[in-house]
N, C-alpha and C positions, 0 to 999 in steps of 0.2 A: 707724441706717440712713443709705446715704449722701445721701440725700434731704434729710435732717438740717441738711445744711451746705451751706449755698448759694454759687453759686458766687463765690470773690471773699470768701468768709468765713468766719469760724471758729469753733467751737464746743468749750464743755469740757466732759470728761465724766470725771469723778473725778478723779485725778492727770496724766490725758492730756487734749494738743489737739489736733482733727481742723481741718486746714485745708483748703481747696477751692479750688486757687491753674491759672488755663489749665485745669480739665476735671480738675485729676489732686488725686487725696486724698493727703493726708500726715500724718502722726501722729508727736509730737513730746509732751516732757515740757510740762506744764501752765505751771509755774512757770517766771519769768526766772531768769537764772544771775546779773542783778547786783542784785537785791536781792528774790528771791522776790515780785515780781508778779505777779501773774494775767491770761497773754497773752491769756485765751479774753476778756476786756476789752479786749482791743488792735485791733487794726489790720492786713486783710489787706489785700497790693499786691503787685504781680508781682514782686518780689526777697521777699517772706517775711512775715513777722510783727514787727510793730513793736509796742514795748512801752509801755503805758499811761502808765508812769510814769518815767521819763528818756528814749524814745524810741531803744532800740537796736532795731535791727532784725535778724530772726535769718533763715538762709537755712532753710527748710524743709525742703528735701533732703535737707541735711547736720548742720544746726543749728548752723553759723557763724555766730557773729555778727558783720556788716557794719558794725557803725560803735558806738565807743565810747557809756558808760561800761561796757557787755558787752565781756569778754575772753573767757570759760569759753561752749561751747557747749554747746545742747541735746542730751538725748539723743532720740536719732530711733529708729522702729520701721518693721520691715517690715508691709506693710500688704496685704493680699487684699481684693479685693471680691467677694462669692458672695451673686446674687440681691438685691444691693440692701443688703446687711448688710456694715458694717465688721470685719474680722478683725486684728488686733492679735498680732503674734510679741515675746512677751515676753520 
């Protein structure tokens, strides 16, 4: 539910992360691309998701990552909201 994830913050749910970044939900792979971290442990702020453990910050939109030691971005999903439920185009 998008209720789930407050706003400003992120949550993980199996292999994916739902982040709630300005009002707008986004859905992005769970794992960093620079050393398999667990961003749903990270860090949301109005440029993305910053990662727990070397601090790369990835853009949630796109899933660029902003600033080394991340080169390889995230993959990102199209995301529906219907009634409150997150929808996930896999």
């Amino acid at each position: 539910m998008v209720d789930d994830v407050p706003e400003g913050g992120v949550a993980g749910f199996g292999d994916l992360l739902v982040s709630r970044i300005g009002g707008e939900v986004r859905v992005t792979a769970r794992k960093c691309t620079h050393a398999d971290a667990d961003l749903s442990c990270g860090f949301a702020g109005p440029d993305g998701v910053r990662c727990p453990l070397h601090l790369s910050v990835f853009d949630t939109r796109d899933g660029r990552p902003l600033n080394p030691p991340a080169t390889e971005p995230l993959r990102t999903y199209n995301v529906k909201i219907d009634g409150g439920g997150v929808y996930v185009e896999q």
